[in-house]
Wavefront OBJ file of the C-alpha trace (Angstrom):
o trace
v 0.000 0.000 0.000
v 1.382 3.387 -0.812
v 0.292 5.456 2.494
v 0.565 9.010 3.198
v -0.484 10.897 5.850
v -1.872 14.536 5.685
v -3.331 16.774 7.930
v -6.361 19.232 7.452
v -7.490 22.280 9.451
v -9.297 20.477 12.030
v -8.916 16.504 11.300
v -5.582 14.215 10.454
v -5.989 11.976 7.458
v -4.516 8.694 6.225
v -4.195 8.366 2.604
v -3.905 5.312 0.462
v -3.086 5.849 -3.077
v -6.225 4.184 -5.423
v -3.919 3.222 -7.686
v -6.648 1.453 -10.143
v -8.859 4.875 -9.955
v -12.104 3.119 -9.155
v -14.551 4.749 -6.987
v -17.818 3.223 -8.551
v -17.451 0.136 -7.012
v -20.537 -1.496 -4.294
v -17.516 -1.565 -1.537
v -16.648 2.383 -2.068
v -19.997 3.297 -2.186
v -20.656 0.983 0.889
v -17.853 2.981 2.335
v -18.860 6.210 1.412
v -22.664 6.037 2.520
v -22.582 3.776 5.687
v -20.629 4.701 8.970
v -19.758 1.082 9.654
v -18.889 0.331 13.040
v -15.470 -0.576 13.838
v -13.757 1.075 10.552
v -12.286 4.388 9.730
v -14.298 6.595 7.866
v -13.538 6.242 4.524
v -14.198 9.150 1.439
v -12.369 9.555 -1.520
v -9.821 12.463 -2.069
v -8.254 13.472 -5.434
v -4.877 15.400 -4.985
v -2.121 16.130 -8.148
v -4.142 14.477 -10.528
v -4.778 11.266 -8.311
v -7.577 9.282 -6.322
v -6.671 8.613 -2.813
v -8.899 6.610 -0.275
v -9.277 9.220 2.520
v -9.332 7.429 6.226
v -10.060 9.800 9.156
v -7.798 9.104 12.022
v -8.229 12.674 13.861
v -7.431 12.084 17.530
v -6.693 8.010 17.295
v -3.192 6.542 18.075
v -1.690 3.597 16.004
v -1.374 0.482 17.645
v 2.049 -0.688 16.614
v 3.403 3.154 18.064
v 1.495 3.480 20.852
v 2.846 -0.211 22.344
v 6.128 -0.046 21.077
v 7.326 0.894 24.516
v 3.967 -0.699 26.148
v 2.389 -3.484 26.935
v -0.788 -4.331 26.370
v -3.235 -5.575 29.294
v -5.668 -7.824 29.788
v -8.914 -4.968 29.711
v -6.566 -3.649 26.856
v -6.716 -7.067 24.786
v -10.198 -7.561 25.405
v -11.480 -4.939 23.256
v -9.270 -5.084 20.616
v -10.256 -8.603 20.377
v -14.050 -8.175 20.818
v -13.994 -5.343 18.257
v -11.924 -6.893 15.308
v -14.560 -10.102 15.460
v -17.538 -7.041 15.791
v -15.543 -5.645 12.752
v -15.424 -8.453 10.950
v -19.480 -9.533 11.636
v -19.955 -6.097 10.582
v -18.158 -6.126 7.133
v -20.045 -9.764 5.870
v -23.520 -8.234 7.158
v -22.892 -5.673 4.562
v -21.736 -8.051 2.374
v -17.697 -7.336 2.243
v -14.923 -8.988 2.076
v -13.179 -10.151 5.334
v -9.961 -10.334 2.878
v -9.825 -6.657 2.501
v -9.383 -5.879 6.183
v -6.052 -4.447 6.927
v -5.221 -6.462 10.376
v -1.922 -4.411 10.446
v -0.916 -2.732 13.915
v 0.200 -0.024 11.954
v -2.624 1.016 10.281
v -4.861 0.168 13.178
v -6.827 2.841 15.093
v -7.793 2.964 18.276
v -9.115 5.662 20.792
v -6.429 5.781 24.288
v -9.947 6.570 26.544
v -12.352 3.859 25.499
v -9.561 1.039 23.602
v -11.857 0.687 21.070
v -10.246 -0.136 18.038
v -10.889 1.041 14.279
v -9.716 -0.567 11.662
v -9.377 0.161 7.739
v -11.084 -1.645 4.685
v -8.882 -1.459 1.881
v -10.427 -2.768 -1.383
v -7.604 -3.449 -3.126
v -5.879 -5.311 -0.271
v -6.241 -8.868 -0.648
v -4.660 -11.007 2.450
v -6.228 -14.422 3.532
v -8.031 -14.704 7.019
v -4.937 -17.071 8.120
v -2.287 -14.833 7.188
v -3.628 -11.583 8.799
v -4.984 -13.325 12.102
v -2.048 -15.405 12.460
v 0.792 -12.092 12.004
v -1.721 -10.487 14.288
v -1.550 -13.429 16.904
v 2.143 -13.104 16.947
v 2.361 -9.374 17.559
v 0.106 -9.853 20.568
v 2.413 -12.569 21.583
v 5.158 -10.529 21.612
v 3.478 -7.241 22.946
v 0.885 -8.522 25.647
v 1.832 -7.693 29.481
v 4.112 -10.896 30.610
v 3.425 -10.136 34.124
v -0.785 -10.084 33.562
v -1.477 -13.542 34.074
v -5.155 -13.302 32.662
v -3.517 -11.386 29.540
v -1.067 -13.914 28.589
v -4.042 -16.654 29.098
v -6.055 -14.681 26.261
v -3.315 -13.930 23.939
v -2.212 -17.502 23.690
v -5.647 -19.210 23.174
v -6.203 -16.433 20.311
v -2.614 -17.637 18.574
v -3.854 -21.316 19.400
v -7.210 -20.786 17.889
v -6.260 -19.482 14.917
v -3.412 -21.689 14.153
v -6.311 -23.806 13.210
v -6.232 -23.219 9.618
v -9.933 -24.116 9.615
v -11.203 -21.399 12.310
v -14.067 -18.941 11.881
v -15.240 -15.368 13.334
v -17.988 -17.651 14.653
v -15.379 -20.200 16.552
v -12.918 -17.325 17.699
v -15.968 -16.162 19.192
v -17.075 -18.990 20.454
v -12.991 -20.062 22.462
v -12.080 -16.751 23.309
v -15.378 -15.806 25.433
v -17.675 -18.670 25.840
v -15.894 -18.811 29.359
v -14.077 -16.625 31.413
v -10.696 -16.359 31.624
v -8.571 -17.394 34.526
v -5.168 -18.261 35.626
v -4.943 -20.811 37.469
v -3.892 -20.865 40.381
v 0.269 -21.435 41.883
v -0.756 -25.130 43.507
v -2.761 -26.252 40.455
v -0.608 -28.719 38.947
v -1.139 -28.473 34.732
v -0.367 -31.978 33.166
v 0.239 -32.078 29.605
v -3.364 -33.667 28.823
v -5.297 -30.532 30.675
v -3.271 -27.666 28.630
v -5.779 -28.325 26.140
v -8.835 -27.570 28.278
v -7.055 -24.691 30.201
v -6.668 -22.516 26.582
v -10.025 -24.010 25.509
v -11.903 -22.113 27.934
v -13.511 -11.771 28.601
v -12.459 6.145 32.992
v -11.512 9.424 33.123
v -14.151 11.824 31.892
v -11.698 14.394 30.140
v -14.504 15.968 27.647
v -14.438 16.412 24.570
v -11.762 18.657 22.420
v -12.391 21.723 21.529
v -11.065 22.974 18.400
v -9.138 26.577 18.517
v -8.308 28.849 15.360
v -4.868 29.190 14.352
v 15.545 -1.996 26.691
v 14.087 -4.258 29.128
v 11.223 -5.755 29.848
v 10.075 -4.624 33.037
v 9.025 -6.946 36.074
v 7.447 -5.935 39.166
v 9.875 -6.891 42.477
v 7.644 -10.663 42.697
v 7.919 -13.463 41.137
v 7.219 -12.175 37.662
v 3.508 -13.586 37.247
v 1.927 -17.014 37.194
v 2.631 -17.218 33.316
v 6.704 -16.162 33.469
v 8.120 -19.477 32.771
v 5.646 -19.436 29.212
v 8.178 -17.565 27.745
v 11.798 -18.490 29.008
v 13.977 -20.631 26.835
v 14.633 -24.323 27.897
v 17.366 -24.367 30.602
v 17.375 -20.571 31.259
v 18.181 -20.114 34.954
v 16.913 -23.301 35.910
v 18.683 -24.436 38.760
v 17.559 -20.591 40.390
v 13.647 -21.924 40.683
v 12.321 -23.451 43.396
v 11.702 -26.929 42.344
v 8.601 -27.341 43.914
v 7.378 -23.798 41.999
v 8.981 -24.739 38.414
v 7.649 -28.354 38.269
v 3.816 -26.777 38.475
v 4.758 -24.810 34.983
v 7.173 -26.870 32.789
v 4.630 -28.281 30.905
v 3.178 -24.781 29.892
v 6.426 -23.233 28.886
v 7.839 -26.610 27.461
v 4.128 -26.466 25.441
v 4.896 -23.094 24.516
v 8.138 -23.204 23.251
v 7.856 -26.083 21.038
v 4.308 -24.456 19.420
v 5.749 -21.279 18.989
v 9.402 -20.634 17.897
v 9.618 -17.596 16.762
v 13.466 -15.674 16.848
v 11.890 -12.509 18.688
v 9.994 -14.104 21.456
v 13.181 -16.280 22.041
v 14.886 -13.135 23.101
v 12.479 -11.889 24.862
v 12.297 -15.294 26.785
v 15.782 -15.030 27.731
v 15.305 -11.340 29.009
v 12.367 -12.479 31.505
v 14.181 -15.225 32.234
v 17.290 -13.187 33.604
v 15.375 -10.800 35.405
v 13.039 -13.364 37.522
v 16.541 -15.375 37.957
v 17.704 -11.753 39.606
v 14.523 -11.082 41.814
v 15.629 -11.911 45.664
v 11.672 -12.535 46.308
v 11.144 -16.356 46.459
v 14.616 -17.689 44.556
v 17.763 -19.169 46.183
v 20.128 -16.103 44.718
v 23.018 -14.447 45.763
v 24.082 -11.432 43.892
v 27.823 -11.095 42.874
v 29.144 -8.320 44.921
v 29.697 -5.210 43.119
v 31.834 -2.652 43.969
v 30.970 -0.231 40.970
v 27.992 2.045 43.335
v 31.204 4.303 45.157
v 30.025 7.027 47.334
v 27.572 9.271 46.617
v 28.758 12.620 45.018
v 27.289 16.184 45.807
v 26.175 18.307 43.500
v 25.622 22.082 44.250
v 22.024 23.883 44.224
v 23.578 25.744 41.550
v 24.332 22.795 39.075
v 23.226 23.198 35.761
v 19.787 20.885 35.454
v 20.764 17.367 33.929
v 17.606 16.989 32.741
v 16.170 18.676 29.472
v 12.823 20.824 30.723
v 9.911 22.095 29.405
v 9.020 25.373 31.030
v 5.075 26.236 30.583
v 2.944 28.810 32.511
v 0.024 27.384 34.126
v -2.647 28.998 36.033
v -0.005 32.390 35.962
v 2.391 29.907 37.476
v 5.374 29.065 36.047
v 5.911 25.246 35.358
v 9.135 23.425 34.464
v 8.609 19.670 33.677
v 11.708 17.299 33.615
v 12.197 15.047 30.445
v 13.797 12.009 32.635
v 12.436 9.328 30.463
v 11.075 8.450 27.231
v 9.184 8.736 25.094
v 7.283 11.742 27.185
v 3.750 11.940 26.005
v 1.519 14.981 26.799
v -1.914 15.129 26.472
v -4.697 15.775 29.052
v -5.880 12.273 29.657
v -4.533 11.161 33.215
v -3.977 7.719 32.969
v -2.304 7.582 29.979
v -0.316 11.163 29.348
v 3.288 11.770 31.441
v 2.974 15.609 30.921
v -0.777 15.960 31.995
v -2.316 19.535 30.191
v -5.889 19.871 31.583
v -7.267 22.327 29.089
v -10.040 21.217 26.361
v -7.836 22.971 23.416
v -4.958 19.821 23.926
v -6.060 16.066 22.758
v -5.826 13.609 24.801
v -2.668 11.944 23.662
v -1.447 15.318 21.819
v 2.377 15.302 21.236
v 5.171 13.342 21.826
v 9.082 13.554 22.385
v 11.515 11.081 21.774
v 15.102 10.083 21.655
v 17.149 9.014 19.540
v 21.382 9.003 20.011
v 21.120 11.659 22.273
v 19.010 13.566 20.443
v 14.888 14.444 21.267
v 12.015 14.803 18.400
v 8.939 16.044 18.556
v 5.914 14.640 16.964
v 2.009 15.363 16.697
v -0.193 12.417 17.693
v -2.792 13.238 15.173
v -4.172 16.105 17.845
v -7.345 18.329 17.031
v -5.919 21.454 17.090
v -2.348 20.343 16.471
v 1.445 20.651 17.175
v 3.682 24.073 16.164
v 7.572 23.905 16.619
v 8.643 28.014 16.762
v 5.722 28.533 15.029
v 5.486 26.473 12.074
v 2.827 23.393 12.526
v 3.838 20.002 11.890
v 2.628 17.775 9.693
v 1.252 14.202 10.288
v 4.477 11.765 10.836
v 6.924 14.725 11.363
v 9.991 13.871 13.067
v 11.614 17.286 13.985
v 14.552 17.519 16.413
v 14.193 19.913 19.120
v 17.303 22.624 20.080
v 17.680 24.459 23.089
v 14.688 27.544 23.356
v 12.705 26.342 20.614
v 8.976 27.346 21.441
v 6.051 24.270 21.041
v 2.837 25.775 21.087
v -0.032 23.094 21.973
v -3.412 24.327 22.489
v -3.650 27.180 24.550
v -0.143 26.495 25.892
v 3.105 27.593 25.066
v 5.851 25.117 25.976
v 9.808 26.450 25.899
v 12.630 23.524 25.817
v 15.659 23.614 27.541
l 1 2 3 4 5 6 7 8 9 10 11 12 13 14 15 16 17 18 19 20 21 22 23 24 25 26 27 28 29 30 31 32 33 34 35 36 37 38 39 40 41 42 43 44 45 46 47 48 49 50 51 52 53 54 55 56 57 58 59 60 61 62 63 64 65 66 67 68 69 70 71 72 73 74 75 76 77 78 79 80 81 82 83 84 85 86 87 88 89 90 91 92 93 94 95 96 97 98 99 100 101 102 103 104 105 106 107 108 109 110 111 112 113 114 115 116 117 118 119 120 121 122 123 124 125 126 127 128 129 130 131 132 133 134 135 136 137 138 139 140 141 142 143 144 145 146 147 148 149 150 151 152 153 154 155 156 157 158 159 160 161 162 163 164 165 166 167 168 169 170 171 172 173 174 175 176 177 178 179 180 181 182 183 184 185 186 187 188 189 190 191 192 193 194 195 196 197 198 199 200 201
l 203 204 205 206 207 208 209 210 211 212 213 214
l 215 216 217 218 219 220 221 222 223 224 225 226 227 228 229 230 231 232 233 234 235 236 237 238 239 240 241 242 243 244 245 246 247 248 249 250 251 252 253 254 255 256 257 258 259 260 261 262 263 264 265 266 267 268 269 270 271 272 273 274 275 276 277 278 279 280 281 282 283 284 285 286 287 288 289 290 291 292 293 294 295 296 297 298 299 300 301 302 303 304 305 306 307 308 309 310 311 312 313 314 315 316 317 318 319 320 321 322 323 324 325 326 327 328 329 330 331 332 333 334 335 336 337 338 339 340 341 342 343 344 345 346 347 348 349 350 351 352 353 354 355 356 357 358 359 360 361 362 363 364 365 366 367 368 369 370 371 372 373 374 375 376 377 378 379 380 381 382 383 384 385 386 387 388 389 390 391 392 393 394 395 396 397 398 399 400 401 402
């Protein structure tokens, strides 16, 4: 797909080139006439003498950006899950193609309050059922919360149901939420004849916005979550278990490891691995004695800040905010922003800064009212570095970085 992303004077769209020209077709006019549930809005654009399908993704975050330095939880998984099978009933009730859903984490939508999820018909794509559930199954695999029990329970019966070449909306349906899901629980002893039955077994009111003119994985200090030893390699840290612990799992990770090899969840296996092995809580471990920590050293009131800021009046006050890790998102929506604006002129997830090699970006996360860098607003998918005193004006506020 040739995509392109371009943003408007009050909405952010995605654009896939129409590279046939057709727009007379039953599924554009589908499109064009019926707001679907669970799909982007789709209308036709024509820019430099081409035909462009037109999705609106004002306000929505990506899935494969949002998570890349997430995980995704169990009330998190839920929805996406229920919605692509409601997207998917939705598309053959009005008589489309389940091959021309784009079940892509990069072109899926999804709103940060809610986690419902919105996802793109593409007629020209043309991807079986398998392939797209299956790459999807193995994203969520890699991406779902290690240390939510319940979450790594769901995400492993969806890759195990549709590795069944012959599955169905109708049977996904049916093994994913027929029954709830549970762990089980630490003295429930899982033979290899019952892992079949175990994976055969479902805010903050921020308003609305108002538009304005103008590197590893991380474990809580326990023992890492019913489900850790699913994805460590065979061998890793072994002797560091407590027998009587390890011998209630083996057969889930052994299960695992020989349905699933895939090079990328091997070394994430070997990171989870390490870090239970490390964890003092529960394990016979003695840590090597390191001498590296040295006294601490004083630093003067003085200092210069070794932290880049963002300085920001608020209420008449002057603000300085701390960039200490990232990315930093800021938005207004509690839960999920670092740098929380509470205004209705900033988006819920608005902006975000990154790093790269020493170096921070700023981006706009498709925001109503959108993102300017000394004045100049950025486009959709802009990348800019930021220098010391440059200006970012979000909303009503005006942001300086140091």
């Amino acid at each position: 797909m040739n995509v392109s992303y371009v943003r408007g004077q009050d909405k952010n769209q995605l654009l896939i080139e129409n590279t046939l020209g057709e727009t007379d077709s039953f599924e554009y006019r589908m499109f064009e006439n019926c707001n679907i549930p669970g799909f982007l809005n789709l209308k036709t654009s024509y820019k430099d003498g081409k035909t462009y399908l037109a999705y609106n993704i004002s306000s929505l975050q990506d899935v494969e950006k949002y998570y890349q330095n997430k995980e995704i939880g169990y009330e998190t998984l839920d929805v996406f899950l229920h919605d692509i099978l409601l997207a998917y009933d939705n598309a053959y009730t009005h008589m489309l193609s389940g091959e021309k859903i784009v079940l892509d984490p990069k072109y899926m939508y999804f709103d940060v309050e809610s986690k419902h999820l919105f996802l793109i018909y593409y007629p020209l794509y043309n991807q079986t059922l398998d392939e797209s559930f299956m790459s999807f199954a193995e994203y969520l695999l890699e991406r779902v919360d290690h240390t939510d029990d319940k979450a790594v329970v769901l995400a492993y019966k969806f890759y195990k149901l549709v590795k069944d070449c012959n599955f169905t909306i109708s049977s996904l349906r049916h093994g994913l939420f027929d029954k709830e899901v549970c762990a089980p629980k630490k003295d429930d002893i899982i033979e290899p004849s019952q892992q079949d039955c175990l994976f055969n077994d479902e805010s903050n009111d921020v308003g609305a916005e108002t538009a304005i003119n103008n590197d590893d994985i991380y474990l809580p200090k326990s023992k890492g979550g019913l489900f850790k030893n699913l994805f460590k390699k065979k061998g890793t840290a072994k002797e560091s278990i407590t027998p009587s612990f390890d011998s209630n799992f083996d057969s889930i990770g052994d299960s695992f490891s020989d349905s699933f090899s895939d090079s990328r969840l091997g070394d994430i296996s070997g990171n989870i691995s390490d870090s239970v092995a490390k964890e003092s809580h529960g394990f016979d471990y003695a840590p090597d004695k390191d001498d590296s920590y040295g006294k601490t050293v004083f630093i003067p009131q003085d200092s210069p800040n070794l932290y880049h800021t963002l300085t920001y009046l608020f209420k008449n006050k002057s603000q300085i905010y701390e960039l200490r890790h990232f990315p930093i998102t800021i938005g207004k929506l509690k839960n999920e922003a670092d740098l929380v604006l509470d205004d209705k002129s900033i988006s819920r997830i608005h902006a975000k800064i990154t790093e790269e090699k020493g170096c921070l970006y700023l981006e706009d996360c498709n925001s109503t009212n959108g993102t300017y860098l000394n004045g100049m607003p950025l486009d959709a998918k802009d990348h800019i570095m930021l220098e010391h005193g440059d200006e970012i004006k979000l909303g009503n506020f005006m942001l300086v970085f140091d």
